[in-house]
Legacy VTK file of the C-alpha trace (Angstrom):
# vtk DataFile Version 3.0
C-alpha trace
ASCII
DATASET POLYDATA
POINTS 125 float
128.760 12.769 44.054
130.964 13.610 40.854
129.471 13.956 37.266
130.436 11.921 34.873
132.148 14.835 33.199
134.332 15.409 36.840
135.177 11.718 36.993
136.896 12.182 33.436
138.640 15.256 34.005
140.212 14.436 37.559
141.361 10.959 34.809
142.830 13.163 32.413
144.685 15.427 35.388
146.245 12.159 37.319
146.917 11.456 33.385
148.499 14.611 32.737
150.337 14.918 35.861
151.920 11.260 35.206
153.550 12.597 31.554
154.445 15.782 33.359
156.449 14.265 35.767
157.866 11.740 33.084
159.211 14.486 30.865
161.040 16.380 33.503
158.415 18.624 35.281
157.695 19.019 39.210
153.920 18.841 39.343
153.937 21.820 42.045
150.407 22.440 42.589
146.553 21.227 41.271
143.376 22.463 40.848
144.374 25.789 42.017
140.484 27.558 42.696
139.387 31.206 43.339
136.007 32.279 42.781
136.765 33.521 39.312
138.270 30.579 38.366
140.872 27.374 37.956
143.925 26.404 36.757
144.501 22.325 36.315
147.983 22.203 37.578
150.780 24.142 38.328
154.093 22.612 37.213
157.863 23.701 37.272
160.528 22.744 34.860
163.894 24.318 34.502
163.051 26.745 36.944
159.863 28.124 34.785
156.801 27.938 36.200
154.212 26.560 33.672
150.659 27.032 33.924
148.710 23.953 32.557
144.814 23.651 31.521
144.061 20.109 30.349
141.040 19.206 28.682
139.645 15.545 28.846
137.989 13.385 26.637
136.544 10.066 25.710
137.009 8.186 22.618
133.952 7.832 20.812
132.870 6.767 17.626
134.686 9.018 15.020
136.018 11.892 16.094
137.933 13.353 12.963
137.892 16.697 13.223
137.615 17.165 16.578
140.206 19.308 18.954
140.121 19.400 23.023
142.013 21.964 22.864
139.658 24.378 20.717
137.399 24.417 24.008
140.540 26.885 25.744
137.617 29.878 24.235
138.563 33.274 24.326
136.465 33.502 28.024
138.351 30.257 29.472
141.256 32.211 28.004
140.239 35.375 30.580
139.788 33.326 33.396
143.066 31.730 32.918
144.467 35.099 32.959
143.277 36.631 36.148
143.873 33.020 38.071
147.643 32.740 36.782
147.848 36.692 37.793
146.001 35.749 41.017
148.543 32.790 42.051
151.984 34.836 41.201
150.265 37.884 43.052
149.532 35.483 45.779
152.856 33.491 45.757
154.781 37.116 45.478
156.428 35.957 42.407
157.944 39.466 41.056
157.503 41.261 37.428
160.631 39.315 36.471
159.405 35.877 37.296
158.815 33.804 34.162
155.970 31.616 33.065
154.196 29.765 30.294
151.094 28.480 29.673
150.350 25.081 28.154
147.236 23.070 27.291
147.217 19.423 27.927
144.585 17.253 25.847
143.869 13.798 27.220
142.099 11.593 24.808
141.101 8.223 26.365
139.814 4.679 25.053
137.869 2.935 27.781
137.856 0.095 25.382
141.671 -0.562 25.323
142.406 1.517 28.487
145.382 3.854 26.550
145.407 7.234 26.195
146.779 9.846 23.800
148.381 12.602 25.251
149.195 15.908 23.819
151.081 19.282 24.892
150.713 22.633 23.318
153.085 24.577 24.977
153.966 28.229 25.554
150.588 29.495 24.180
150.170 33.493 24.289
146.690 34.115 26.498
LINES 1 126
125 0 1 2 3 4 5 6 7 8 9 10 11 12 13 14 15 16 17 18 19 20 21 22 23 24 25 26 27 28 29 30 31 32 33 34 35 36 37 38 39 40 41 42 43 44 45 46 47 48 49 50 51 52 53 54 55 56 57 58 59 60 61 62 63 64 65 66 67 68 69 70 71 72 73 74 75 76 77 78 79 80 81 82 83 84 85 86 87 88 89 90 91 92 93 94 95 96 97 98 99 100 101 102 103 104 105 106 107 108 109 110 111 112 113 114 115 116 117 118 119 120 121 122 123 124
């Protein structure tokens, strides 16, 4: 049975993965999972592989002041590290191949039933 917190991230993925694929992007891979880690979803535009961590949440009350993305911490940002090195190792993409890294935040309204969608892309790890 999935937590609460598991039903509204696999939201915010399918959420992410529909703007993805709206702006361009072949939504390659998700939920990529070693023992050391995840990455959300794997993604390809232009012939660059992008590496995307998307952080869900649910409107509530006010949240001024408050940033999804702040919760990519300088740990998730390790972990993100070795798993992208992990999947080109794995996929025998070469020194050459290049990549970015993007956060996705996925604010939703269960009220209304919209979302606001964000991308912060090419973000150094």
């Amino acid at each position: 049975m999935k937590t609460n917190n598991r039903k509204t991230g696999d939201k915010g993925e399918d959420i992410a993965c529909f703007y993805l694929e709206k702006h361009g992007y072949f939504v390659q891979e998700r939920n990529y999972l070693k023992k050391w880690g995840e990455i959300d979803i794997i993604a390809v535009k232009d012939e660059i592989l992008h590496f995307i961590e998307v952080k869900s949440v649910i409107a509530r009350g006010d949240m001024k002041g408050y940033r999804p993305e702040e919760n990519v911490h300088e740990l998730k940002q390790r972990k993100l590290r070795r798993i992208i090195q992990t999947y080109l190792n794995h996929h025998k993409y070469g020194l050459e191949s290049e990549f970015k890294f993007n956060v996705i935040t996925v604010t939703m309204n269960n009220v209304t039933g919209k979302a606001v969608v964000k991308i912060f892309e090419n973000i150094i790890l």
